[in-house]
C-alpha positions, 0 to 999 in steps of 0.5 A, a space after each residue: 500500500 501507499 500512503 501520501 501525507 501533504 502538510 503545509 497550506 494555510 493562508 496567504 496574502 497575494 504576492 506571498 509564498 508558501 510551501 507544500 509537502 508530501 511525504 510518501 510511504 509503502 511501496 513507491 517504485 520511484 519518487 518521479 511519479 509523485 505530482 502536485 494537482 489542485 481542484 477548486 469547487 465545481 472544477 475538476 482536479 488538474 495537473 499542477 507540477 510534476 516530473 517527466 519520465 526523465 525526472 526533469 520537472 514539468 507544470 502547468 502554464 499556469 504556474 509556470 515560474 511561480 511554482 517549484 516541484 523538487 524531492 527529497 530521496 532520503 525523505 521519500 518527500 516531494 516539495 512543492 515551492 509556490 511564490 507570488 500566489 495569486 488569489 486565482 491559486 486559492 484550492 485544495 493541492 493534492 499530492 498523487 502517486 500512480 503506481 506503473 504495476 498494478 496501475 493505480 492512483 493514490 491521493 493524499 488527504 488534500 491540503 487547503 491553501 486560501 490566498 486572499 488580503 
């Protein structure tokens, strides 16, 4: 089994920062599968960073030079680094691991984080 356990969210001033983590248990075959989605009500859950296959990181345009993924292996940990938020980053960040065999997808608990004056 595997376990996500995001930590890290709150409440931000636009133009602040925050840090997200998401630490990984169970059987992990590569932390490079671990990625950061987001989801705001009524709205389906996207794609907000991630790794290539190559371990290169990738994002959505959207957050695109604002937003930093990077990974501890020793911590089997995967960070999520946001700067200038906006209040248009306001949602709940889940952190997802897809496992290559039997493919299945795992989500952590969520985390909140609201940005707003």
């Amino acid at each position: 089994q595997v376990q996500l356990v995001e930590s890290g969210g709150g409440l931000v001033q636009p133009g602040g920062s925050l840090r997200l983590s998401c630490a990984a248990s169970g059987r992990i075959f590569s932390i490079n599968a671990i990625d950061w989605y987001r989801q705001t009500p009524g709205k389906e859950r996207g794609l907000v960073a991630g790794f290539t296959s190559g371990g290169s990181p990738t994002y959505a345009d959207s957050v695109k030079e604002r937003f930093t993924i990077s990974r501890d292996r020793t911590k089997n940990t995967v960070y999520l680094q946001m700067s200038s938020l906006k209040p248009e980053d306001t949602a709940v960040y889940y952190c997802h691991y897809r496992s290559p065999w039997p493919r299945n997808d795992y989500w952590g608990q969520g985390t909140q984080v609201t940005v707003s004056s």
